[in-house]
LOKOLKOL-770587 format. One line per 4 residues: number of its first residue (from 1); their letters; for each residue x, y, z of C-alpha. Coordinates in nm, 3 decimals, padded with zeros to 5 digits. Layout:
! LOKOLKOL-770587
NUM	a	X,Y,Z; ...
//
This chain:
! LOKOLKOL-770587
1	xxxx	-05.929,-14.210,18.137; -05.883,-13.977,17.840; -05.997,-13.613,17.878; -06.241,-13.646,17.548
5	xxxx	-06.484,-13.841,17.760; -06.563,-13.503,17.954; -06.599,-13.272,17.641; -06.978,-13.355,17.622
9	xxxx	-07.203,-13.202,17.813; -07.526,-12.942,17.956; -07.680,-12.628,17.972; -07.673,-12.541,18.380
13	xxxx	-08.033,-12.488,18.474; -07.872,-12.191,18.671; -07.675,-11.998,18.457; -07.733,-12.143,18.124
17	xxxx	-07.315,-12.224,18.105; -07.189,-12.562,17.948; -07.151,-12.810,18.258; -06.911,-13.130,18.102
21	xxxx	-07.000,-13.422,18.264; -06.721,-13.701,18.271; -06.826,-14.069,18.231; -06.985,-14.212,18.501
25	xxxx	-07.006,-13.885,18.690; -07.354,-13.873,18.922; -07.255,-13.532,19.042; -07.181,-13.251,18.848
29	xxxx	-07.028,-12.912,18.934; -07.106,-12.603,18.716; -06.733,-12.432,18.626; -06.929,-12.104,18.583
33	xxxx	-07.196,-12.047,18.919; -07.073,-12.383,19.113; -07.399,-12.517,19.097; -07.408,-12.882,19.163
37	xxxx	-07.641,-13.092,18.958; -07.756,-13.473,18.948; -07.684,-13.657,18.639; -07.951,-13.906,18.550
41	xxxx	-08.013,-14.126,18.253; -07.754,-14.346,18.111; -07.440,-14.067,18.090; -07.469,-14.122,18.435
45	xxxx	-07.429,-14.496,18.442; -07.098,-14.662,18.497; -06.912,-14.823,18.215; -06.624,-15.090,18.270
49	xxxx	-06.465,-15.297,18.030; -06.321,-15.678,18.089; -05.959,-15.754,17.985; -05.910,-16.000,17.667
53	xxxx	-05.767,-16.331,17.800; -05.775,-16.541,17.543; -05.487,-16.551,17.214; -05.598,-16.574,16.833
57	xxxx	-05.419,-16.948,16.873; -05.607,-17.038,17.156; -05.957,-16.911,16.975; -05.861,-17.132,16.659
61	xxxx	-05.801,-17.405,16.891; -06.143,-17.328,17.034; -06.315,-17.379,16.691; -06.106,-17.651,16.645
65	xxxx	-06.295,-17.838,16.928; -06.629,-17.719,16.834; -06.628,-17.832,16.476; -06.535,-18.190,16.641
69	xxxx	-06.803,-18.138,16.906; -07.082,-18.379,16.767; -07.190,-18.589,16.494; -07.438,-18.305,16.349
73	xxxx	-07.150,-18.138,16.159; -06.970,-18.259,15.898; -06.715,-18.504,15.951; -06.425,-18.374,15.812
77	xxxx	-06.491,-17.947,15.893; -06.212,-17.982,16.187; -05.969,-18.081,15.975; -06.050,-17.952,15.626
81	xxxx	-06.174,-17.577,15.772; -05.928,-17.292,15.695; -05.938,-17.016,15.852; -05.959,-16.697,15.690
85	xxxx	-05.993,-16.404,15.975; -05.953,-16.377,16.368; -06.131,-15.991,16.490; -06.153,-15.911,16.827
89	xxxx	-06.428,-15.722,16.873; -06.601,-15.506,17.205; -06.967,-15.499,17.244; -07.176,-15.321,17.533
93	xxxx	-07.385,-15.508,17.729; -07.569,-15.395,18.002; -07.527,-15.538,18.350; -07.685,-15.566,18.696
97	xxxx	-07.541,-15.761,19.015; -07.761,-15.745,19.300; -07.889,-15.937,19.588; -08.228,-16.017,19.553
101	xxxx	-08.513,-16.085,19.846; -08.801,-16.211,19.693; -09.157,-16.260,19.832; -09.390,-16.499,19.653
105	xxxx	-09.740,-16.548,19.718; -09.947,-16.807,19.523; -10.093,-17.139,19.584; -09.929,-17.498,19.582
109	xxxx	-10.094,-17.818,19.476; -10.153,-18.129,19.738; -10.276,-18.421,19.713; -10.405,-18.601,19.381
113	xxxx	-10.733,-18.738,19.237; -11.021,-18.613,19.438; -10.829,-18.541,19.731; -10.644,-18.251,19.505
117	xxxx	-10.646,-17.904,19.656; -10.461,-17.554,19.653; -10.285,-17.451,19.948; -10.155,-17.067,20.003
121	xxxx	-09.795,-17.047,20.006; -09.549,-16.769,20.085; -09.188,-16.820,19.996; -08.914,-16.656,20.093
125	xxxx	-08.588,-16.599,19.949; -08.237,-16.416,19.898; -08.051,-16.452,19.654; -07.730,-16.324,19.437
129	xxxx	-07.852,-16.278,19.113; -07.705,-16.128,18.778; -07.834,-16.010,18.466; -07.713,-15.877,18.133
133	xxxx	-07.835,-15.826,17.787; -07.681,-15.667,17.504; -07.697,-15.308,17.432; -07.597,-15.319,17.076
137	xxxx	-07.763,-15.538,16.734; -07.576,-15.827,16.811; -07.782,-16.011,16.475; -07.399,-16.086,16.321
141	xxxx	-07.269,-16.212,16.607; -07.579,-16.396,16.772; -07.499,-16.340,17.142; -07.762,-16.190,17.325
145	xxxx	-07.582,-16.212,17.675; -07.231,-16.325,17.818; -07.123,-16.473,18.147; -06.989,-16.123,18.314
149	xxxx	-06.876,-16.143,18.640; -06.865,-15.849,18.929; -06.467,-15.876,18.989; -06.362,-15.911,18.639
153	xxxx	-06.458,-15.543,18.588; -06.157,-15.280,18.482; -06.211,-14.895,18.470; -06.348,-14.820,18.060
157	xxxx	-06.094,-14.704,17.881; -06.183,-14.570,17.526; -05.827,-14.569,17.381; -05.713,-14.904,17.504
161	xxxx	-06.053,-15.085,17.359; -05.978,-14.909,16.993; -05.638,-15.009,16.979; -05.699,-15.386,17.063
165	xxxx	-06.029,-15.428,16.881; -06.349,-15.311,16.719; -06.566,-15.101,16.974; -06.968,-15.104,16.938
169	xxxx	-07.110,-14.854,17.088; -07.488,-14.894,17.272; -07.786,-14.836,17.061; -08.061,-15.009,17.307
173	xxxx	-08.195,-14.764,17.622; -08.075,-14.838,17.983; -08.454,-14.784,18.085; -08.588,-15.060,17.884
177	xxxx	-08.320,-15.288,17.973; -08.373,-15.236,18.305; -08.719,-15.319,18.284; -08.609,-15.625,18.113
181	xxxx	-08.379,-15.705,18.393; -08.659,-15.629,18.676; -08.876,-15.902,18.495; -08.577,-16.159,18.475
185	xxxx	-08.534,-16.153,18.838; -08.921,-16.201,18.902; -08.887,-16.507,18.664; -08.582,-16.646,18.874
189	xxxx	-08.784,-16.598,19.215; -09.128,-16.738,19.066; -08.963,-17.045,18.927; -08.755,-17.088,19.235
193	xxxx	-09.061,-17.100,19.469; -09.191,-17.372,19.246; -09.552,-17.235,19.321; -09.857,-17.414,19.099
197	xxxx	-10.028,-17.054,19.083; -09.815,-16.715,19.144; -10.077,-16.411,19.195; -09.745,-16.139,19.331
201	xxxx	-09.416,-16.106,19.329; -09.272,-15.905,19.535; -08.863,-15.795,19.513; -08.624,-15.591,19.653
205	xxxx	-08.197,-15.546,19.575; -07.960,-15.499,19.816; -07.575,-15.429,19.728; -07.716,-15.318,19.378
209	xxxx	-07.436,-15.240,19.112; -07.497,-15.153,18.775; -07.351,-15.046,18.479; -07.223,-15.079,18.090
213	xxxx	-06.990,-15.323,18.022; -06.793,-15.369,17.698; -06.672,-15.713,17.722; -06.444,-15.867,17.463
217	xxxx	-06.522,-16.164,17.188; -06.335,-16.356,16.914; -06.482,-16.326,16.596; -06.370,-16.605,16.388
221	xxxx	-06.453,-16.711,16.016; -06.303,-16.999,15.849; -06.407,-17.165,15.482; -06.521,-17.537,15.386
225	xxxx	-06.593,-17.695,15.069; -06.625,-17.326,14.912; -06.874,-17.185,15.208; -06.759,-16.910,15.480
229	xxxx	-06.924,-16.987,15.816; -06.856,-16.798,16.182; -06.763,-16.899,16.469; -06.798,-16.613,16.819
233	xxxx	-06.573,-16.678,17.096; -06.555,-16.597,17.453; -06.220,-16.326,17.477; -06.223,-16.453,17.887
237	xxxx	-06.365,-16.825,17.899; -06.287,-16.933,17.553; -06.665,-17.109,17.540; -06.779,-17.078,17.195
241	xxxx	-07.082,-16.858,17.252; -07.213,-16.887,16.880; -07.108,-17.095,16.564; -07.214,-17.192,16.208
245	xxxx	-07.092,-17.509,16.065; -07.220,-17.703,15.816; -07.395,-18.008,15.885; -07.382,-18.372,15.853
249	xxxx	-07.533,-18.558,15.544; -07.579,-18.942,15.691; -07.630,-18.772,16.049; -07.968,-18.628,15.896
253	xxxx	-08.052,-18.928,15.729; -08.047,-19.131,16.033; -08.221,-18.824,16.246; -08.542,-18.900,15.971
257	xxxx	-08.539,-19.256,15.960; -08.479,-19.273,16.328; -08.727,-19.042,16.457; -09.003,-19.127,16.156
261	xxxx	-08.962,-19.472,16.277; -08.990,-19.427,16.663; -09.265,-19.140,16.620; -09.467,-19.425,16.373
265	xxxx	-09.473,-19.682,16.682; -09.602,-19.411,16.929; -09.885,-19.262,16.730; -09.997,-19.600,16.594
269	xxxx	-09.871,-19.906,16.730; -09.855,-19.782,17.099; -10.132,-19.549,17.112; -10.409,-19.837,16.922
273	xxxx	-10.268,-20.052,17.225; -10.321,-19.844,17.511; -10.684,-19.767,17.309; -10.768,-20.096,17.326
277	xxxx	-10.678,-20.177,17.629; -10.915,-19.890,17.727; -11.161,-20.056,17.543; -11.153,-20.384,17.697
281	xxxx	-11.184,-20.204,18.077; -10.827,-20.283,18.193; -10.645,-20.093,18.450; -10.837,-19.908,18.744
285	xxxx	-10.968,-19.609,18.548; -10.982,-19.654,18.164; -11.004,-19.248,18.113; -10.661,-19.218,18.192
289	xxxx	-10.565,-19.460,17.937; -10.750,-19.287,17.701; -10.588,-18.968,17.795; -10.211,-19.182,17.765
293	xxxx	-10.290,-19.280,17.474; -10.322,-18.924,17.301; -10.043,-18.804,17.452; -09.859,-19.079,17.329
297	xxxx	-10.003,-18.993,16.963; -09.901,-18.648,17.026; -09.591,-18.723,17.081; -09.506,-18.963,16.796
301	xxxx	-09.658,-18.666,16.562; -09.385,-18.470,16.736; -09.053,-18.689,16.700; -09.213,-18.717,16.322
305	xxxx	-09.259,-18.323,16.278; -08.883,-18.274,16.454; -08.709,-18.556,16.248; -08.811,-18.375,15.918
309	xxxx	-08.737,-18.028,16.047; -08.369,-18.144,16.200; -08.324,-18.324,15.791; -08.483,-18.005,15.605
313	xxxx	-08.263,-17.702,15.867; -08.024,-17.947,15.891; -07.735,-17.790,15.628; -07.648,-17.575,15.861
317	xxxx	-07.546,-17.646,16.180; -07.635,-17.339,16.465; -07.557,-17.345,16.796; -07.668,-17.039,17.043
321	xxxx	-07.612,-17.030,17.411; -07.899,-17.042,17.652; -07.953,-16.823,17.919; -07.974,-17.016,18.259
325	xxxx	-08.228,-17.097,18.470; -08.307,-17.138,18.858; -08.597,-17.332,18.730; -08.571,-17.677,18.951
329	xxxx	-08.627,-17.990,18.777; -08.637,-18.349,18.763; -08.455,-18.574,18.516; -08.404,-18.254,18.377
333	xxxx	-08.799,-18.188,18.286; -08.883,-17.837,18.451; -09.115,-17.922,18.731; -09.442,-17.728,18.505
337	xxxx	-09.392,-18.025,18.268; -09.454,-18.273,18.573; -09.715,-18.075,18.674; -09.904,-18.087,18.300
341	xx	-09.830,-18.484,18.292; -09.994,-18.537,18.638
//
């Protein structure tokens, strides 16, 4: 570590001399009265960087694959895309690894139809759990978080990040992102107990590391038919974290027709069935028919509304990584759908 990262520093409440304080230093030692002090606030919090893996050909190839990736973008960007710059750039995020015990108290629902009740609950549960966010506008570059892992940490190292990229340097506070983080983690444990009604949460961390990470990305822009789109790439994985590209004319078509057509027969046709049938006293309780048949009306309104909106934002393909959830689920519904639908 270069000796500029200590020139910073404080008045010593002691003696009033300039204390430097090197980066990550928790401790401090006055040069003057040999006062020790305890750094707090975010010049006392850790930074690491993670090593670029991935080449420039590697990232093309990468970008490549994604414009080929499915039928929403236009057929012929793989091939026809040129590419007109590869930046490797370094942006901070901020980072927790812990493990997490969780207490939730709340209620579960048993039973159905007039036998329905609540039932207390109390779940338990540990578990290793990460977290980061970015600590920098990341509005050009559309990643909001990364897939950081504990052991692919190095020591930071200000003059090796400048001289192999760009280097962004945190503009968010450590305190609010922690209070982000503390209300991820209560999200993980609440949808993990799978509780109908949560009233508290209760959490504790145990092996708790935290820190600033500047963690390393591909930014790649190529050109088609006379347009300049981006493309952000994982500098470890190689994922494509976030990309432009533009989109598919006869792919949108078909996305109207298709879903006008399908979300036509579910408000209408299928919905004046299950109405009638209603109507005519079939099935053991006609109110639930009713009640089908407005969701099914609902939800031909909604492949209508989403068919025009995929045609009219359609241009331009986007794609944007989403952050993952412990939320359990079943034919990949989240289990608070099932519950609405019971």
């Amino acid at each position: 570590m270069s000796d500029h990262n200590a020139l910073q520093g404080l008045a010593c409440p002691n003696c009033g001399g300039m204390v430097p304080i090197p980066e990550g230093q928790t401790v401090v030692k006055c040069p003057y009265c040999d006062m020790r002090s305890l750094v707090r606030g975010e010049r006392g919090l850790l930074r690491y960087q993670v090593p670029i893996q991935i080449d420039r050909q590697t990232a093309e190839a990468t970008v490549r694959r994604f414009l080929k990736g499915t039928r929403a973008i236009a057929r012929q960007a793989a091939k026809r895309a040129r590419m007109t710059e590869a930046i490797v750039v370094y942006l901070p995020f901020w980072a927790i690894w812990s493990r997490v015990f969780g207490w939730v108290f709340g209620e579960k629902k048993v039973g159905s139809g007039d036998d329905a009740r609540y039932e207390p609950r109390e779940v338990k549960t540990a578990e290793e759990m990460s977290w980061n966010a970015a600590a920098a506008d990341v509005a050009e570059f559309g990643v909001e978080f990364v897939g950081l892992k504990a052991h692919d940490l190095a020591p930071f190292d200000a003059e090796d990040l400048h001289a192999t990229g760009m280097v962004f340097e945190p503009m968010s506070s450590w305190s609010e992102a922690r209070k982000e983080s503390e209300k991820y983690f209560e999200q993980q444990l609440s949808d993990m107990a799978d509780l109908d009604r949560i009233s508290q949460v209760f959490t504790r961390f145990l092996h708790h590391r935290e820190g600033l990470v500047y963690f390393p990305l591909w930014l790649m822009r190529y050109r088609f038919r006379n347009r300049t789109y981006q493309v952000v790439v994982d500098g470890t994985s190689g994922k494509v974290l976030y990309g432009k590209a533009p989109g598919d004319t006869v792919y949108r078509a078909a996305v109207l027709v298709g879903g006008m057509a399908l979300g036509a027969i579910l408000a209408l046709d299928v919905s004046a069935l299950v109405f009638w049938m209603a109507i005519q006293g079939e099935g053991d309780n006609p109110l639930i028919l009713i009640i089908l048949g407005f969701v099914l009306m609902g939800l031909g309104f909604r492949f209508m509304i989403g068919s025009y909106r995929r045609f009219r934002h359609g241009e331009i393909f986007e794609y944007r990584q989403r952050r993952p959830s412990r939320r359990r689920a079943l034919f990949g519904i989240p289990n608070r759908i099932w519950r609405m639908m019971r």
